[in-house]
KOLTOR-632491 format. One record per residue: residue in one letter; x, y, z of N, C-alpha, C in turn. Coordinates in steps of 0.001 Angstrom, whole numbers. Atoms other than C-alpha are relative to their C-alpha. Example, Ala and Ser with C-alpha at 12.3 -4.5 7.8 and 13.67 -1.06 7.14 Angstrom:
BEGIN
VOKE code    n_xx    n_yy    n_zz   ca_xx   ca_yy   ca_zz    c_xx    c_yy    c_zz
VOKE    a     890   -1190       0   12300   -4500    7800     900    1200       0
VOKE    s    -820   -1190     -60   13670   -1060    7140    -770    1090     730
//
This chain:
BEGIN
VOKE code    n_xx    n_yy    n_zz   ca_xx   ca_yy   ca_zz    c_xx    c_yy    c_zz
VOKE    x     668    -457    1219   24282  158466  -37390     806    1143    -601
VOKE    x    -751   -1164     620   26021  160801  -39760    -639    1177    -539
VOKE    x     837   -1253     283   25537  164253  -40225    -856     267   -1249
VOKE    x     737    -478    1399   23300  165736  -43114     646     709    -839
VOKE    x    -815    -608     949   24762  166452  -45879    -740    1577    -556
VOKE    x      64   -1078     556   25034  170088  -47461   -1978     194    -941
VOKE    x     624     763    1067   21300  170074  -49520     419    1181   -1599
VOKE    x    -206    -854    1137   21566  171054  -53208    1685     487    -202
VOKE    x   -1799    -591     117   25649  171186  -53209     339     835   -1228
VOKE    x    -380    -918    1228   25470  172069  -56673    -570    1525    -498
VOKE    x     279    -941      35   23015  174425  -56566     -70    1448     790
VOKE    x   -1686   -1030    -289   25148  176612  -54632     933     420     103
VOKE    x   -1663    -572     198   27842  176817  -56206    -219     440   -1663
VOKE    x     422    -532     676   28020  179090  -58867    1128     318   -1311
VOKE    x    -937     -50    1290   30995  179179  -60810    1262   -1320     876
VOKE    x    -970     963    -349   33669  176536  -60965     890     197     979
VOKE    x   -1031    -105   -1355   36416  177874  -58631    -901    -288    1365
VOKE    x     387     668    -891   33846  176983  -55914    -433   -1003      10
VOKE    x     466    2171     -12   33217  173330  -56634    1086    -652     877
VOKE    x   -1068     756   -1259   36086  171905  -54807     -68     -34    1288
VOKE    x     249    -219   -1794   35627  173591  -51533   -1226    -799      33
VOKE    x    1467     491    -382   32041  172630  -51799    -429   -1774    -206
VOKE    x     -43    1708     109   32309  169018  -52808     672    -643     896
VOKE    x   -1399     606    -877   35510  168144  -50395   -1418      85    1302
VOKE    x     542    -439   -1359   33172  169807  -47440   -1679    -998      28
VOKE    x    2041     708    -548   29516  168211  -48789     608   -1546      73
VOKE    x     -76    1325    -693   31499  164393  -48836     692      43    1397
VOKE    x    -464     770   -1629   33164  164876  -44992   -1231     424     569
VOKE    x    1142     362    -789   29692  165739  -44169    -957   -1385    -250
VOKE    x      24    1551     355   28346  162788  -45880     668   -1456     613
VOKE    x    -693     800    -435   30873  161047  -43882    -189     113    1325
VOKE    x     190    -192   -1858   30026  162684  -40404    1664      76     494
VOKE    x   -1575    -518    -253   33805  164211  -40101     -86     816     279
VOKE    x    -320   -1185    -180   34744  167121  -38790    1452     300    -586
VOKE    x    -850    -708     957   37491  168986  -40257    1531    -859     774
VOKE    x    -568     804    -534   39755  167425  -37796     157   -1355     243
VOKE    x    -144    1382     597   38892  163715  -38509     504    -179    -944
VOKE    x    -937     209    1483   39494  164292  -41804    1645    -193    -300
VOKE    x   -1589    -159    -410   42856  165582  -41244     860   -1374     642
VOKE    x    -701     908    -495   43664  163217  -38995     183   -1591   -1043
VOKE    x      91    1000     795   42327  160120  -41276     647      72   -1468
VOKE    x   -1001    -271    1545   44570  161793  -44182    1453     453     -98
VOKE    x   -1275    -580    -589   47580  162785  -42566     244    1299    -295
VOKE    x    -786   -1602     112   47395  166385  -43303    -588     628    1478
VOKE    x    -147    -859   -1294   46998  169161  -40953   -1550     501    -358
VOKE    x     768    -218    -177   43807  170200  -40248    -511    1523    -181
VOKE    x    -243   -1536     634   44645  173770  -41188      36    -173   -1657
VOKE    x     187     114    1741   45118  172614  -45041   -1023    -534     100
VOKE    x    1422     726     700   41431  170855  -45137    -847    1245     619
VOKE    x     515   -1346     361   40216  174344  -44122     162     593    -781
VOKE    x     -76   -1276     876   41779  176470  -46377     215    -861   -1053
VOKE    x     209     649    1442   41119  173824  -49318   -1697     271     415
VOKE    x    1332    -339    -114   37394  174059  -48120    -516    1382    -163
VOKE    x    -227   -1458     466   37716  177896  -48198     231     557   -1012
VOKE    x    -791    -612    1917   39227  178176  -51770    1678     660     498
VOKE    x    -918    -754    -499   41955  179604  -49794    1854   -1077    -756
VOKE    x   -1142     358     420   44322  176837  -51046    -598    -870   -1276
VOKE    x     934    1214     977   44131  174527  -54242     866    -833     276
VOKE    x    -779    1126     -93   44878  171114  -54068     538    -305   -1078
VOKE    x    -240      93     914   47187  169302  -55717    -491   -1413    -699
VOKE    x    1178     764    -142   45715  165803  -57430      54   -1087     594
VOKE    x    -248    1155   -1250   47699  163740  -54997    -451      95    1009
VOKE    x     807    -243   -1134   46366  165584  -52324   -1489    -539     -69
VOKE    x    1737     661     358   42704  164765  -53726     -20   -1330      -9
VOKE    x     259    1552      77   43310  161162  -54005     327    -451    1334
VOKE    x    -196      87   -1644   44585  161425  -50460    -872     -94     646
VOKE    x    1229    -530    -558   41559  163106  -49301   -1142    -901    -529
VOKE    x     442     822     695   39742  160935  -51150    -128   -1691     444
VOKE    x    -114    1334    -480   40810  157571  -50124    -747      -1    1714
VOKE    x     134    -305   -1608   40132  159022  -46316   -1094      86      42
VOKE    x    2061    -186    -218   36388  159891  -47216    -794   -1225    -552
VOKE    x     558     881     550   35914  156577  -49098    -713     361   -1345
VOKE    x     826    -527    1295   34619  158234  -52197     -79    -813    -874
VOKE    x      58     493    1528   33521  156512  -55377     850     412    -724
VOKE    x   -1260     -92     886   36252  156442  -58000    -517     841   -1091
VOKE    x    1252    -848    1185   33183  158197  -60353     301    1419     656
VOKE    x     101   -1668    -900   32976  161198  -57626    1410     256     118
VOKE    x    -963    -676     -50   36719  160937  -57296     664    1310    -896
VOKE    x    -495    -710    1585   37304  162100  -61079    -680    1029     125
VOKE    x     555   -1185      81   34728  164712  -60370     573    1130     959
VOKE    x   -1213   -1067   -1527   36374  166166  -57323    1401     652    -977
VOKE    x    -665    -395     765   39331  166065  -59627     110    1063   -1469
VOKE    x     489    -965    1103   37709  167770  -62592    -273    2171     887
VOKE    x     551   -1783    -462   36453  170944  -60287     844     710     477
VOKE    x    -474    -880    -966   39536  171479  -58774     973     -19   -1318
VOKE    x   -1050    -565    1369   41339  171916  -62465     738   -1270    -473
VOKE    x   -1149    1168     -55   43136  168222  -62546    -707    -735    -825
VOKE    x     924    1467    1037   42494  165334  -65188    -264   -1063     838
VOKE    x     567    1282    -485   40727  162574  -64271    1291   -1192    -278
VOKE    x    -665     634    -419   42472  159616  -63025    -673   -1402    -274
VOKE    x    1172    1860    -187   40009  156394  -63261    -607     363   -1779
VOKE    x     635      -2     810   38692  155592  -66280   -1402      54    -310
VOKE    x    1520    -529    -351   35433  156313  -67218    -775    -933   -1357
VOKE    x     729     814    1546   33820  153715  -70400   -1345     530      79
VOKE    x    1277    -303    -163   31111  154619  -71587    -877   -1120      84
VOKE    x     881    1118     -14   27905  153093  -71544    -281   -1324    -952
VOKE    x    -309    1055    1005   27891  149294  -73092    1368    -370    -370
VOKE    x   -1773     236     266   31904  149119  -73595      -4   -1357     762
VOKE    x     -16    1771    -568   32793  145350  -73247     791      85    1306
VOKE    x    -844     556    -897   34663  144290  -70517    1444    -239    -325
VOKE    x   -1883     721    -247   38861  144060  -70011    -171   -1232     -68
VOKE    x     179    1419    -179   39641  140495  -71105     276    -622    1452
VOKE    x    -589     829   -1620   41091  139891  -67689   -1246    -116     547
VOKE    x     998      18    -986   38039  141057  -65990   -1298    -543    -533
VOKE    x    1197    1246     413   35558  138836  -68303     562   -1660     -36
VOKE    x    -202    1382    -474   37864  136022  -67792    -614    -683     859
VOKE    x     109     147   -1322   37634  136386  -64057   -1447    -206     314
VOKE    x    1091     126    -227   34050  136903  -64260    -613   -1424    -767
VOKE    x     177    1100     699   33554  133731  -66858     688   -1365    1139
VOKE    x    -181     885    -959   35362  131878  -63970   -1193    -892    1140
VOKE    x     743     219   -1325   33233  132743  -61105   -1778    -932    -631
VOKE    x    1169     784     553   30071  132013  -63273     271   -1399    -654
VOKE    x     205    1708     450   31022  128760  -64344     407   -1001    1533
VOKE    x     230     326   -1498   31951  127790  -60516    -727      15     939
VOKE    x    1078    -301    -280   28817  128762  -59477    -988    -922    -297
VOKE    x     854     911     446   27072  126612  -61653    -259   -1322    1375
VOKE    x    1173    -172    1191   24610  125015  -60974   -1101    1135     678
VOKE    x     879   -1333    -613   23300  128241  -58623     461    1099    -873
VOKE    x    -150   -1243     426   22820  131549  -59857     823     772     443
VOKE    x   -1093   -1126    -139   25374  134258  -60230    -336    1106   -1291
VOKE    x     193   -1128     569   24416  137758  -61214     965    1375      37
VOKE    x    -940   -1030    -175   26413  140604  -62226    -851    1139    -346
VOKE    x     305   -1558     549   25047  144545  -62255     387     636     654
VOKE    x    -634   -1178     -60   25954  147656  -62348    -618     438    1013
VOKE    x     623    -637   -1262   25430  150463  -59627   -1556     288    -291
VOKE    x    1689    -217     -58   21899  151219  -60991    -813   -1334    -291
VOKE    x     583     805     141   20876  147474  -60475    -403    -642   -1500
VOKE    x    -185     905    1480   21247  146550  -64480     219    -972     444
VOKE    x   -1016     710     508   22025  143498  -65413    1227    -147   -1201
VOKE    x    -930    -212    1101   25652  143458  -67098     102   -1547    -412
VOKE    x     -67    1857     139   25820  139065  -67065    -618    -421     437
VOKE    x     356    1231    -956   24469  135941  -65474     426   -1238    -569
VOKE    x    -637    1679     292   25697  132284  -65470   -1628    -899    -470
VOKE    x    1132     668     632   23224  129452  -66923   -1279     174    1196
VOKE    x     987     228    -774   21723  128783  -63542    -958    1342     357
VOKE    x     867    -734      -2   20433  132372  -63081    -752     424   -1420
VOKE    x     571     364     978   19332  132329  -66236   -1398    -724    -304
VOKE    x    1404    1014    -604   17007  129329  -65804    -897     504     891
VOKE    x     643     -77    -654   15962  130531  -62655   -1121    1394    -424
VOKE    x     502   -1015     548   15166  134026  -64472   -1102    -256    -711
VOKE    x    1089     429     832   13045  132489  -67035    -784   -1043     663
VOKE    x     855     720   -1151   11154  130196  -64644   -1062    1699     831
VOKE    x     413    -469    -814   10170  133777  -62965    -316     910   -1062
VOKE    x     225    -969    1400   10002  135697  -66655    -413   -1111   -1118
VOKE    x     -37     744     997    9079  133100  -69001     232     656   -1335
VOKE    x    -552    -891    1457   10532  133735  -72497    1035     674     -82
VOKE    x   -1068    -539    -501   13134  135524  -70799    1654    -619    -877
VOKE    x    -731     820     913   16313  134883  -73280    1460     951    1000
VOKE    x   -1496    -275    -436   20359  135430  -72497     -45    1390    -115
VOKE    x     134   -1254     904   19970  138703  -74995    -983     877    1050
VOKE    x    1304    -440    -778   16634  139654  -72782     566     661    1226
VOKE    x     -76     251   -1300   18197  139289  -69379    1056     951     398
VOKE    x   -1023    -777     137   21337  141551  -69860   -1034    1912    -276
VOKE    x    -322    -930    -406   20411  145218  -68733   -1994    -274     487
VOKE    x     927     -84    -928   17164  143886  -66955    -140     619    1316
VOKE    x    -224    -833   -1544   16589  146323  -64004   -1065   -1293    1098
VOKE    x     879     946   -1256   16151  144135  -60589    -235     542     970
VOKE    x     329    -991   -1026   15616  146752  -58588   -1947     361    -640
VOKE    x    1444    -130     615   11942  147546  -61045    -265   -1048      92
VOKE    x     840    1426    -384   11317  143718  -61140     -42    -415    1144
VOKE    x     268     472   -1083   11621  142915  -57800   -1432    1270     603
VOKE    x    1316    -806    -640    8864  145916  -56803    -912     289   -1286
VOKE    x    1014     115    1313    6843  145772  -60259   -1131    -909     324
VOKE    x    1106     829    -507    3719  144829  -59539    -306   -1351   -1057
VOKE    x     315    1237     775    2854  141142  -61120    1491    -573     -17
VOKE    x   -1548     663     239    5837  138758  -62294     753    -132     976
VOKE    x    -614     520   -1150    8703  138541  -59500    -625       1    1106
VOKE    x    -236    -270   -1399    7390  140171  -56984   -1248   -1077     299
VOKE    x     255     886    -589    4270  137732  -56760     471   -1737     -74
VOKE    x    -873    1342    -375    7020  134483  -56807     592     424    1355
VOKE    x   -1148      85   -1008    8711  135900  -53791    -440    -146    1546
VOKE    x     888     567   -1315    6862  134469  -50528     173    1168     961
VOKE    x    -505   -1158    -788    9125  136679  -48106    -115    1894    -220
VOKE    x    -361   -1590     260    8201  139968  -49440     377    1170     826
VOKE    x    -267    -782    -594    8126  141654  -46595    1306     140     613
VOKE    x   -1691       3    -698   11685  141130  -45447     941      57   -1370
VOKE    x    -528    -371    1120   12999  141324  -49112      43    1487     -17
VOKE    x     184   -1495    -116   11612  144502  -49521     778     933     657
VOKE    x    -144    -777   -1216   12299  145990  -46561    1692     155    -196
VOKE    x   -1428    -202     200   15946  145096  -46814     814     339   -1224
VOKE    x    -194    -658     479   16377  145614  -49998    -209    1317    -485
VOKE    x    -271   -1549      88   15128  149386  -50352     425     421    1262
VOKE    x   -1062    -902   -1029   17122  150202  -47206    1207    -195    -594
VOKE    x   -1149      33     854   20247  148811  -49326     -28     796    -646
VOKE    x     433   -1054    1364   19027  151262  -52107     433    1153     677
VOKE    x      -6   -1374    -389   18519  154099  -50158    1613     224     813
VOKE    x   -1311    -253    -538   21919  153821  -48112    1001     260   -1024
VOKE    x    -692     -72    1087   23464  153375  -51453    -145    1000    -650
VOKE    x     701   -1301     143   21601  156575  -52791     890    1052     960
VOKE    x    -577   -1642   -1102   22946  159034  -49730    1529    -200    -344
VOKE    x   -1519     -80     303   26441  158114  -50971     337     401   -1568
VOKE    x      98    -707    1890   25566  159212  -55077   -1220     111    -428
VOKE    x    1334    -217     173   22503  160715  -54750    -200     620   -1603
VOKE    x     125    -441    1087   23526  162442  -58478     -12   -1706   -1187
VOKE    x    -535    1391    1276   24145  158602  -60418   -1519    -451    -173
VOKE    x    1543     824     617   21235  156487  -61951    -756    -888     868
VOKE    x    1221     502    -716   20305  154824  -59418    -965     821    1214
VOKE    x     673    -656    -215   18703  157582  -57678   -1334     101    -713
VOKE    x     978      90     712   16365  157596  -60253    -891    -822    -281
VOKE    x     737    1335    -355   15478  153963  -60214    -993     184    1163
VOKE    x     322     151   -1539   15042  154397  -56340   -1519     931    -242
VOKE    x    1819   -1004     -10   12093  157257  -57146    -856    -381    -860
VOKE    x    1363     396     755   10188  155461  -59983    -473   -1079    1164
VOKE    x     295    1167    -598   10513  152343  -57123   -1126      77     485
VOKE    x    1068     106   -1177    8500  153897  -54690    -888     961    -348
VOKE    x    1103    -442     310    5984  155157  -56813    -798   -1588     -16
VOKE    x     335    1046     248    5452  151721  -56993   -1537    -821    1063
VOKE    x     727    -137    -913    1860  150971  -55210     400   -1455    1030
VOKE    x    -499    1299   -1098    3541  147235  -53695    1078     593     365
VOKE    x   -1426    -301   -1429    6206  149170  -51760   -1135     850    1105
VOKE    x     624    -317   -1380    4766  149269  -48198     876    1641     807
VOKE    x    -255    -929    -953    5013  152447  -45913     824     -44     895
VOKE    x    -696      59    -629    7520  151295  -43618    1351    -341    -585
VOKE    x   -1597     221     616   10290  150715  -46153     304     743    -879
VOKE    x    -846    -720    -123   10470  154024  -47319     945     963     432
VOKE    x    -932   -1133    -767   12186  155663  -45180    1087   -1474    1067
VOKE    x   -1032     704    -417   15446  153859  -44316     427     587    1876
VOKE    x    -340    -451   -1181   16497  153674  -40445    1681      25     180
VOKE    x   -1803      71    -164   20560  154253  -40584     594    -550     984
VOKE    x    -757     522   -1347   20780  153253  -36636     -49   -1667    -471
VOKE    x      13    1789    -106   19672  149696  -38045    1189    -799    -513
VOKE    x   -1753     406     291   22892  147638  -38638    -673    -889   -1943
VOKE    x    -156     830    1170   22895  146101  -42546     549   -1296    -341
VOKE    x    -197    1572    -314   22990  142184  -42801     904     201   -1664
VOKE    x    -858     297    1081   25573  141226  -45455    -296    -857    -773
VOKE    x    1055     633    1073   23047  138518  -46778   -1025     111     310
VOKE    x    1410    -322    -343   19695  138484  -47674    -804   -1264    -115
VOKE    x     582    1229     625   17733  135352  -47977   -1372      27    -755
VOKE    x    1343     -27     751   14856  134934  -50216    -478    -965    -549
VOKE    x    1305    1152     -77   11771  132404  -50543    -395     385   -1212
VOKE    x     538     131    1323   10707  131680  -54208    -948    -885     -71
VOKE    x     279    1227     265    7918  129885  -55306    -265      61   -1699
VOKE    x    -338     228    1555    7948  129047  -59315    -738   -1297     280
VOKE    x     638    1520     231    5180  126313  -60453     279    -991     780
VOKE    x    -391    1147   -1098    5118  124727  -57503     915    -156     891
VOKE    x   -1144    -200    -197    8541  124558  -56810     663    1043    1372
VOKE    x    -456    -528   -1295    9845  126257  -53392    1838     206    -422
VOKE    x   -1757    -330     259   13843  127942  -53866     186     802    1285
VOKE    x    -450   -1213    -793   15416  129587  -50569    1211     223    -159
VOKE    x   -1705     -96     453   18878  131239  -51471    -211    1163    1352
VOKE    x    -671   -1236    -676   20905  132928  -49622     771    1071    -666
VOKE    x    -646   -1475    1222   22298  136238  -51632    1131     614     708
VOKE    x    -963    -681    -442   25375  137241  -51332     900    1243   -1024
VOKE    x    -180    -595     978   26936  140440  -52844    1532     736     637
VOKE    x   -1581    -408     417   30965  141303  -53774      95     513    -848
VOKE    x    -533    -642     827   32918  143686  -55262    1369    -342    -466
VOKE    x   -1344     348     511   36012  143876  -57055     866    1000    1235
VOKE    x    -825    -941    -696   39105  145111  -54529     960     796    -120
VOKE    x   -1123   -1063     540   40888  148132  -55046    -198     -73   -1423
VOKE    x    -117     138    1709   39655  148353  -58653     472    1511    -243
VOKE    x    -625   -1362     484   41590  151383  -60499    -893     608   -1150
VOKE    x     639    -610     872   38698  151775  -63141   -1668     372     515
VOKE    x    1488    -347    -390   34986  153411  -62569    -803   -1435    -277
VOKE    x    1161    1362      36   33392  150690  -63855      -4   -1372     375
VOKE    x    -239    1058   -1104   34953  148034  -62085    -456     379    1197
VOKE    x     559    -182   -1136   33942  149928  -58944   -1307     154     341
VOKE    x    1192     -55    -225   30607  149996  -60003    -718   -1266     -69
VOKE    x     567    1760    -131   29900  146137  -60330      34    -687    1002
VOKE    x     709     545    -951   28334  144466  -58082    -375   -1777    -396
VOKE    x     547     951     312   28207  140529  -57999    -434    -652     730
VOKE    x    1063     603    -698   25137  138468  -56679     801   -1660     350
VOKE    x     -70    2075     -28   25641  134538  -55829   -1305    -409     837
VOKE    x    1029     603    -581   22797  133017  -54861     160   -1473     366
VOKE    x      37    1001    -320   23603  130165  -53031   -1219    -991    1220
VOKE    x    1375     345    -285   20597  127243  -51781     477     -24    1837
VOKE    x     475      10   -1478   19676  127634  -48021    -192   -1412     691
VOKE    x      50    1264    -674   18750  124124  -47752      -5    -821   -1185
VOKE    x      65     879     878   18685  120920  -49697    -552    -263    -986
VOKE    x     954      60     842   15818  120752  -51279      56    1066    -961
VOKE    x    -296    -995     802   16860  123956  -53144    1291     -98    -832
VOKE    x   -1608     311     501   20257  122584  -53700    -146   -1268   -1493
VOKE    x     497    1344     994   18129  119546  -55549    -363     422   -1019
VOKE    x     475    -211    1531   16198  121446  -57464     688     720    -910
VOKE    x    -191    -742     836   18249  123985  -58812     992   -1777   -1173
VOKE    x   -1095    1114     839   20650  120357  -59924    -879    -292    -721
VOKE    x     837    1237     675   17328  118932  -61304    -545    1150   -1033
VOKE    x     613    -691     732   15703  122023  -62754     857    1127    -595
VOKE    x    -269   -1402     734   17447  125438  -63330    1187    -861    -769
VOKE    x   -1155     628    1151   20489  122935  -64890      24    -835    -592
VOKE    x    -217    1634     459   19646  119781  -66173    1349    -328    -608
VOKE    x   -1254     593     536   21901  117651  -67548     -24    -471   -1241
//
């Protein structure tokens, strides 16, 4: 289990020349490092990640991307690390709504049309939706009726899946949905407890259908890499299996913040219907 991070990092630090030390030191606790892991996992000396934690030295912004790569940081928190310690940002930063690099809506226009005729969802780190292919689409409006292309694009599925009425009573398995997905949340949370989906995560579990045993995440428990989930829609029975990828080594923030779903069928009869229903022909 990893140590506890610093609380309130920001609100002890009081003028800029101490943001660096204090950010470098609150992610290797975040990481459960000691000053000497670090070092070691960055090739410096274990004497420079003190006296950069000290103020005693400043880095330079190769060193930070060094240090950086070694703590696993978000490419978002990298630029900020970089900002406090005097250096320009390095990753790009789009703002909110900015289209997509043609390459990287090609690539994504690929996967969703290879997908077909199962669902494939794309969102951002605070559980938006930024896309979906036809079949999640269908399956969306089967579980939203009325639900349009226009509609479905920055739908939060983190609020519809625990919103009382609509998804959450289609989803048979709730209790193992749930459960696994707000421990995904919350693990995802202790690594950018300042980004938007923090904020999601606390309207969630005001939410009176999130049960008592799934908020509070257990860290010793190991994290399954899919999730499966039981639908029923007018009748109709869907079990997918969910699987979720990132882009590798992306050099821009907002490539590192996309997240894509595939929902592929569990068994046959799910494999039938999505051919017969979420796609006709």
């Amino acid at each position: 289990m990893t140590a506890a991070a610093p609380a309130s990092i920001l609100a002890i630090v009081t003028g800029q020349a101490g943001l660096f030390p204090a950010l470098l030191k609150h992610w290797r606790h975040r990481r459960g490092l000691s000053q000497l892991d670090l070092a070691l996992a960055a090739d410096v000396s274990s004497r420079h990640v003190s006296f950069l934690e000290t103020g005693r030295s400043v880095p330079s912004a190769e060193m930070i991307l060094r240090l950086s790569a070694a703590l696993d940081v978000p490419l978002r928190q990298v630029n900020a690390l970089l900002r406090a310690a005097g250096q320009d940002p390095v990753y790009p930063e789009p703002g909110p709504g900015r289209a997509l690099t043609p390459d990287v809506a090609r690539a994504l226009e690929m996967l969703k049309n290879n997908q077909e005729p199962f669902p494939l969802v794309v969102i951002d780190r605070a559980y938006e939706v930024v896309d979906v292919n036809r079949g999640a689409l269908r399956l969306f409006a089967g579980l939203m009726p009325g639900l349009t292309q226009e509609g479905v694009r920055g739908l939060n599925l983190l609020r519809a899946t625990f919103a009382p009425g609509g998804v959450r009573d289609a989803i048979v398995n709730q209790d193992e949905v749930g459960r696994a997905l707000l421990w995904r949340v919350q693990r995802e949370v202790l690594a950018d407890r300042d980004g938007p989906l923090s904020g999601v995560l606390e309207e969630v579990l005001t939410f009176p259908s999130v049960a008592e045993d799934w908020r509070e995440v257990d860290l010793s428990a190991p994290a399954s890499p899919t999730l499966v989930i039981h639908l029923r829609i007018d009748e109709r029975e869907y079990r997918f299996v969910t699987l979720v990828t990132t882009f590798d080594a992306p050099q821009a923030v907002w490539l590192d913040e996309l997240r894509i779903e595939t929902w592929l069928p569990a068994d046959e009869r799910t494999a039938a219907a999505c051919r017969e229903v979420v796609i006709p022909d």
